[in-house]
N, C-alpha and C positions, 0 to 999 in steps of 0.2 A: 766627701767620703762615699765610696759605694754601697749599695745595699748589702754586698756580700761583708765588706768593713761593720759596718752598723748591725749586723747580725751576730756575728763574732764578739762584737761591743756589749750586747746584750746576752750573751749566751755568757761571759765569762762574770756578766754582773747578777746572772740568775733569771734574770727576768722572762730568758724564754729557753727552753731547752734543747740540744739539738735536733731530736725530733722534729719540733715546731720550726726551728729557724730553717732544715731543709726546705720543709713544704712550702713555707715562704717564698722561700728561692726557687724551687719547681715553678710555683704560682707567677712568678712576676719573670721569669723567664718563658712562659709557655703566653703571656699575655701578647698581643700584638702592639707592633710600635704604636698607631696610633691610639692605644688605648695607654700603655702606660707610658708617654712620653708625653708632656705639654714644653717641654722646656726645650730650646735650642732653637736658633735659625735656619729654616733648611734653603738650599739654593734656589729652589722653587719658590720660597715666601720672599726674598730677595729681587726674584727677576720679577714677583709683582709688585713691588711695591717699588722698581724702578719702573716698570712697564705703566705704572699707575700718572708716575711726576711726568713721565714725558707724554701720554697723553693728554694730560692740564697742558702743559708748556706750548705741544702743539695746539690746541683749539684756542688759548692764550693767543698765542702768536698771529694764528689765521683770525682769529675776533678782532683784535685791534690791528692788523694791517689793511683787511679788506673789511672793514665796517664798513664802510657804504656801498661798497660793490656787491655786497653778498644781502643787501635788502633785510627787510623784515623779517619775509619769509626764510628766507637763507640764513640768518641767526637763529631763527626759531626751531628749525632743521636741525643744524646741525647741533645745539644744545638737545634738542629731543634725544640725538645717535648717542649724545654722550653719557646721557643718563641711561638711555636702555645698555648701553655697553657696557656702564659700567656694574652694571645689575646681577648684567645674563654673567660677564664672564665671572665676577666674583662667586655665583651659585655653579660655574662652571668647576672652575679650580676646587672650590668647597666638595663637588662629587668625585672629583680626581683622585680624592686622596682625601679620605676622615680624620687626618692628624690635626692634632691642635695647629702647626703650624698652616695646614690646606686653611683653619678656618680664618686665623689671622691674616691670609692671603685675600679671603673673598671680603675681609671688610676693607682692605686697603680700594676692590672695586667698589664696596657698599659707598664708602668714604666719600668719591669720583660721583657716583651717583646723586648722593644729596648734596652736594656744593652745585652741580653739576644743574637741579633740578631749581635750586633756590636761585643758578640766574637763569634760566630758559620763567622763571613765575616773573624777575623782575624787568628783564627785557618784554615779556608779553605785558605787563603790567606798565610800562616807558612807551610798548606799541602801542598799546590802546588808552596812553593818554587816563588811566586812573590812579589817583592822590596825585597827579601832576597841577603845577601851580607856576603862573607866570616867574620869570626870574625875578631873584631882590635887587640889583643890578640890571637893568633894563638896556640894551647898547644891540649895535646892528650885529646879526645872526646872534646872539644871545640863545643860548638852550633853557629851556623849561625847568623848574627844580624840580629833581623827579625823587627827591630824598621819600617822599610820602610813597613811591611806588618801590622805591630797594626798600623800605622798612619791612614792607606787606609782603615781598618775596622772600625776604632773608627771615620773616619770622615763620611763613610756612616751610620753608625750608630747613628751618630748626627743627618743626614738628616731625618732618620726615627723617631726618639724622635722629630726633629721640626714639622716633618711631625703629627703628634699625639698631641702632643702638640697643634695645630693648630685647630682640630678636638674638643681636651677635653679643653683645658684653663688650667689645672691641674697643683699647686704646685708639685708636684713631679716628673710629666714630665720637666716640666721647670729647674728642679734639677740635674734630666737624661740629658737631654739634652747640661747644663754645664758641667756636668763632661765627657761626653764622646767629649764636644769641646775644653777642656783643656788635655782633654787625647792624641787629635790631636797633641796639641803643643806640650805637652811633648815626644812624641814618634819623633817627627821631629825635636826637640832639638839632640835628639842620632843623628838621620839619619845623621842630618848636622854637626857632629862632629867635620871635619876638617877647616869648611871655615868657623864654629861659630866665631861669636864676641859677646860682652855682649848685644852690643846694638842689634846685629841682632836677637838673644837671646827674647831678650826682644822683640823685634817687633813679635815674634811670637808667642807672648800670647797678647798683643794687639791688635791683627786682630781678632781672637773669644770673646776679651771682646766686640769690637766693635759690632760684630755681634749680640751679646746676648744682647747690649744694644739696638742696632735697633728692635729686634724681641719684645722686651717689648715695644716699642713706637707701633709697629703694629700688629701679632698677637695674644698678649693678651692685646690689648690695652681696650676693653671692662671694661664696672663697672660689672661686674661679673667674671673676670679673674685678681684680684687686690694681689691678694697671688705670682699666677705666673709672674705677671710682679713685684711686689717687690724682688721675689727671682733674675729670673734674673738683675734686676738690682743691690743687693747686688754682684753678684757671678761676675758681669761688673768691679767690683772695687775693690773686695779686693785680689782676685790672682792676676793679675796684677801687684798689688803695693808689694806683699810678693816675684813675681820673678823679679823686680826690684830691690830690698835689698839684693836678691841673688847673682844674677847677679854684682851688685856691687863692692862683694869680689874677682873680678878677676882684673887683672891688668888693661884689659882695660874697665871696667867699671865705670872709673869717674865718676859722676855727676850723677849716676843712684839711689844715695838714695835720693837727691835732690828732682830729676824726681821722684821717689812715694811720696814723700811729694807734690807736686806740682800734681801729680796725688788724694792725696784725699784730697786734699783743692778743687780740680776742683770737684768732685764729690759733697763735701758737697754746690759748687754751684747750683749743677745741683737737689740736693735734694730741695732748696732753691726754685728754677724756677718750679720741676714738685710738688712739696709737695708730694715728697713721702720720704717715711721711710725705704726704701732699700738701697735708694745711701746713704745715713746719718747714717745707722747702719754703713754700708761698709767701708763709710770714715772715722766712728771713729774708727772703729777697727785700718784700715789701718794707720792713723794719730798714733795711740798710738803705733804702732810695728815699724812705722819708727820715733819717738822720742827717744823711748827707745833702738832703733838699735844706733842709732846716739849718744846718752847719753853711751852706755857699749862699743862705739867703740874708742869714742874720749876723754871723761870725765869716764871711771873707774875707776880711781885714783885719783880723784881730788873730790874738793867740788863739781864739776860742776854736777856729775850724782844724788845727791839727788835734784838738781837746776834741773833735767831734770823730777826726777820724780815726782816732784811736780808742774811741766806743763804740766807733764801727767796726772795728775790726774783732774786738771785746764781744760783741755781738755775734759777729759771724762765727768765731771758736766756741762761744754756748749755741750754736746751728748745727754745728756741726758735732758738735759731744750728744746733744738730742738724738742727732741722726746714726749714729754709732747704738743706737737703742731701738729707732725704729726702722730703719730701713730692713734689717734683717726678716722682718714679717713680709715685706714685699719682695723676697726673695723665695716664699715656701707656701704653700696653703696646707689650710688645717686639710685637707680632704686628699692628701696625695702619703698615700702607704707610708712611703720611707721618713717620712716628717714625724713619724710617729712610733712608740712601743708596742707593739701588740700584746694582747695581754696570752700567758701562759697558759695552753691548754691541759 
């Protein structure tokens, strides 16, 4: 509905008169794109955020074809170019053009930048031989475990994705920023190879969901950062519950598919209490991988796994009848004029 629709809507229900409903229309006409638009994809935001994949793809490609030719230094180079590049131009694009759309461009560079930065820490951190430790598997040219040196890159490199994160509000940063806080846990899975247990395991992907779930309650807690706190709260709940079902299959992981069943029942609470559509995507996904874990592990031979998949699917239509209530908030914020009545002067 347009704003000129929605004015008429309320002029005919009283609420504003025509007088007011003009000036309305003067006002949000006389406004500049980038002040009264946040919504739509413009060409521009498109060509960076392919210009973004292909330069990953490319330093991807030249990192692991010429890893040894291109030396220490020569990784460390050109991870430095990639980071500063992807800095300068995303603050570039962002003064190109003030539209919401320019900003969501410069985090797609911001993005580039801290992935970008979290491996030039763990390659310098692999050059210089720190948390590195002989291999568990000792055999001729054997590499080093350098699990203890990606840990300590990929957690500061988290910091710098919050740190940006913070600054832009940006889906994508809030996307960087999960993966490089689960890339912690998973590197400190290896590290602690010997004194792991499932549950210890598991506890150390529960400490970055926790985090990512606090950093959505406050710094993208704003009505104009509602993308990035739904991702992060999706990305709070459903790793998690998938290294819980892993963790599982080891001997001492009793009760740990239970715990992700009880983990996204708790979530689809939490979507309940904040009405958002991040924990409720999360938890259904998560609900239906630990049914269906549960159903092929204990009933694949029996009547019970068609009984299981027809409460999954039971499951997935109450997902989706939730989501028929919540999604529509992450389609408007309270802060954008036309979402709103004004009141009658």
């Amino acid at each position: 509905m347009t704003l000129r629709d929605q004015l008429g809507a309320w002029q005919a229900a009283g609420i504003v008169d025509a007088e007011t409903a003009a000036r309305i229309e003067a006002f949000e006409a006389s406004r500049p794109p980038a002040e009264s638009s946040r919504g739509g994809i413009s060409a521009g935001e498109t060509i960076a955020y392919i210009g973004s994949v292909v330069l990953l793809v490319g330093v991807a490609f030249l990192y692991g074809t010429q890893y040894k030719a291109l030396g220490s230094a020569g990784r460390l180079i050109i991870l430095a170019l990639v980071v500063g590049a992807g800095l300068v131009m995303g603050e570039l694009v962002r003064r190109a053009g003030a539209s919401w759309a320019a900003r969501r461009a410069r985090a797609a560079g911001w993005a580039v930048a801290a992935i970008a930065a979290a491996a030039w820490l763990i390659q310098a951190f692999v050059d210089g031989h720190v948390l590195t430790r002989p291999p568990e598997h000792p055999y001729a040219g054997a590499p080093d475990d350098s699990s203890g040196a990606i840990m300590l890159g990929a957690a500061i490199g988290f910091g710098v994705a919050a740190g940006l994160l913070w600054r832009a509000g940006a889906g994508l940063l809030a996307f960087a920023a999960a993966v490089l806080a689960y890339s912690t846990s998973s590197a400190l899975d290896v590290y602690l190879r010997s004194a792991l247990s499932a549950w210890v395991g598991q506890a150390t992907w529960l400490v970055p969901a926790a985090v990512l779930a606090l950093m959505a309650e406050t710094i993208v807690s704003m009505p104009d950062r509602r993308w990035a706190r739904e991702i992060l709260r999706f990305m709070a709940v459903l790793p998690p519950a998938i290294t819980a079902l892993v963790f599982s299959t080891q001997s001492d992981g009793g009760g740990l598919e239970y715990f992700a069943g009880a983990l996204a029942l708790g979530a689809f609470g939490l979507a309940y209490l904040r009405r958002s559509g991040g924990y409720a995507i999360g938890a259904g996904v998560a609900l239906f991988a630990v049914v269906n874990e549960v159903g092929i592990r204990h009933f694949a031979q029996s009547v019970g796994y068609p009984i299981v998949l027809i409460v999954s699917g039971i499951t997935l239509l109450g997902v989706a009848a939730g989501l028929f209530r919540l999604l529509p908030r992450l389609r408007r914020s309270p802060s954008e004029p036309a979402a709103q009545a004004p009141a009658s002067n």
